[in-house]
C-alpha positions as CSV (number, residue, x, y, z in Angstrom):
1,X,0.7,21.6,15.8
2,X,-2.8,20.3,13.6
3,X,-1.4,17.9,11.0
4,X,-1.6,18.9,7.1
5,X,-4.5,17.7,5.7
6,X,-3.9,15.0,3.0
7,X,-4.3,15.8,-0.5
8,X,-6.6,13.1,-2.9
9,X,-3.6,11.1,-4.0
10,X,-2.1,10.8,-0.6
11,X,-5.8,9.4,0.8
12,X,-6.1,7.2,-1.7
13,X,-2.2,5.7,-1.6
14,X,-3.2,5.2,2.4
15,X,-6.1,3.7,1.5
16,X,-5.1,1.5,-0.9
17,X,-2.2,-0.2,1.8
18,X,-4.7,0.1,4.2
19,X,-7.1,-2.0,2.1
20,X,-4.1,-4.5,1.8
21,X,-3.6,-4.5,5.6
22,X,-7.3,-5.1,6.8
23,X,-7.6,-8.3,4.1
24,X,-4.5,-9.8,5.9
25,X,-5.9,-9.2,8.9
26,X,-9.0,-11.2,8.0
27,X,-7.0,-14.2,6.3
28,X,-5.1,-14.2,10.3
29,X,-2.1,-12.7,9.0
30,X,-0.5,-10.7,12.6
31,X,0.2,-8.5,10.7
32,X,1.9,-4.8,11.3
33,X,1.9,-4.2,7.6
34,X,0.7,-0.6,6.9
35,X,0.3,1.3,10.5
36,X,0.1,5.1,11.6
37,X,3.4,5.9,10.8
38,X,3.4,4.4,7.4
39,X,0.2,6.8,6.7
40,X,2.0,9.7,8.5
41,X,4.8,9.6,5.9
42,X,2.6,9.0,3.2
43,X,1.1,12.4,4.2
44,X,4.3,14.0,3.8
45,X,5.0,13.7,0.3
46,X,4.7,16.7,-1.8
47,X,1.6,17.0,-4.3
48,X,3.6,15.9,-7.4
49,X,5.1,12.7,-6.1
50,X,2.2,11.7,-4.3
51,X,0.0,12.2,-7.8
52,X,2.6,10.6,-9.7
53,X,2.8,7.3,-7.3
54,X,-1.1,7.0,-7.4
55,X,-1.3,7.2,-11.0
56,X,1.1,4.7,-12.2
57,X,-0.7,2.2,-9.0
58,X,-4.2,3.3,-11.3
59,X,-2.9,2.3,-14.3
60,X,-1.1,-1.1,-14.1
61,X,-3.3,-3.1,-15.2
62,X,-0.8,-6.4,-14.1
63,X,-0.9,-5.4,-9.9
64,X,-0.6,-8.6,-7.9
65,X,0.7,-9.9,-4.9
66,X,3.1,-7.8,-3.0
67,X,6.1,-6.4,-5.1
68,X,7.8,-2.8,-6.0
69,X,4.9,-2.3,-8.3
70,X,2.2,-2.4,-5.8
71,X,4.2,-0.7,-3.1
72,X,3.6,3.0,-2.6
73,X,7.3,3.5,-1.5
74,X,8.9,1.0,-3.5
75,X,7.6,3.4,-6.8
76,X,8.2,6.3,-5.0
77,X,11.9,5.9,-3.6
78,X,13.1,3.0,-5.8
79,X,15.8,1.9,-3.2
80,X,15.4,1.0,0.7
81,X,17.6,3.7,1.6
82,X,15.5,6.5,1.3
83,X,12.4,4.7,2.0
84,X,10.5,5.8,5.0
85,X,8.4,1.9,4.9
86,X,12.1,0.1,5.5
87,X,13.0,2.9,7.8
88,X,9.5,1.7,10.5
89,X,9.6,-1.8,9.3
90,X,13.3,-2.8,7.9
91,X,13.9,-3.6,4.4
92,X,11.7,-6.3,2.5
93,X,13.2,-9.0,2.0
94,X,14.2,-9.2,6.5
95,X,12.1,-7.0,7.9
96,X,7.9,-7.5,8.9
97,X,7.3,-7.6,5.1
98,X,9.6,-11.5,4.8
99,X,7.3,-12.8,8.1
100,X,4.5,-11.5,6.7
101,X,5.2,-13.6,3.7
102,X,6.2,-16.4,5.7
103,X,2.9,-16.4,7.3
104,X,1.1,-17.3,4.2
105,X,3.8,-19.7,2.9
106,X,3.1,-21.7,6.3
107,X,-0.7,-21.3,5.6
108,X,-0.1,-22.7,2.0
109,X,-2.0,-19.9,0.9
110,X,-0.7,-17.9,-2.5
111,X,-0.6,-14.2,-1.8
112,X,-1.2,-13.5,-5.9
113,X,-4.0,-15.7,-5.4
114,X,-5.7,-13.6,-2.9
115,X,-3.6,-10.4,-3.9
116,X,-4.5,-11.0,-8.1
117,X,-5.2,-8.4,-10.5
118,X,-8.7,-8.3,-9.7
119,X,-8.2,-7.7,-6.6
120,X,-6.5,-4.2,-7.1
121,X,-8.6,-3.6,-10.5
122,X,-11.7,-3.4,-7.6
123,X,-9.8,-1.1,-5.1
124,X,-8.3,1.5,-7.8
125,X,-11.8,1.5,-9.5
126,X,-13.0,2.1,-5.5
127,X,-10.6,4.3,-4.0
128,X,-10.9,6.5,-7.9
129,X,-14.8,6.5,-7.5
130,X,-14.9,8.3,-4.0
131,X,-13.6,11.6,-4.9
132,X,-14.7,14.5,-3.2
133,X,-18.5,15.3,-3.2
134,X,-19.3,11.9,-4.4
135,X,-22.2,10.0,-2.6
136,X,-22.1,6.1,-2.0
């Protein structure tokens, strides 16, 4: 069976964690933070949730680090439970999320230093500006 084409919002929430996932990556981070199956269930949110989720991630204006307000799921499901992300990768505060923190507590490096405001102020302005038809 061909899989559903992605709607805007659900393009741009994959984007955005992939975004978050590559700049680990490049800091050394061995990281398994955002992979296909984290995009898959990202694609299988209905229109409205997926629009909603992607809005309020556009308009904080206070995103940094990693927390519930910059996670996808976290504003989407608001416990682990139902949460597809704990589901692959285990709850937050044990699962790949804590060693992923640990990484960059043993690296002595801040994540809301790297992960500021201005950080995702630059992707939301991104991901917003490459709608459909636009030329970069």
């Amino acid at each position: 069976m061909a899989r559903k084409k992605a709607i805007e919002s659900q393009e741009n929430l994959i984007k955005f964690m992939q975004a978050k996932s590559n700049k680990m990556k490049e800091l050394g981070c061995p990281t398994h933070y955002f992979i296909k199956n984290d995009a898959d269930a990202i694609r299988k949110w209905n229109k409205k949730d997926s629009d909603d989720v992607w809005k309020k991630i556009g308009e904080n204006e206070n995103l940094k680090g990693f927390s519930a307000t910059s996670c996808p799921y976290c504003i989407l499901h608001k416990d682990c439970d139902s949460c597809e992300y704990a589901k692959i990768h285990g709850r937050c505060d044990i699962g790949d999320f804590n060693s992923i923190t640990n990484f960059f507590k043993s690296k002595d490096i801040s994540i809301y230093t790297i992960f500021d405001s201005n950080f995702y102020k630059k992707l939301v302005k991104e991901l917003k500006g490459n709608k459909k038809g636009n030329k970069k």
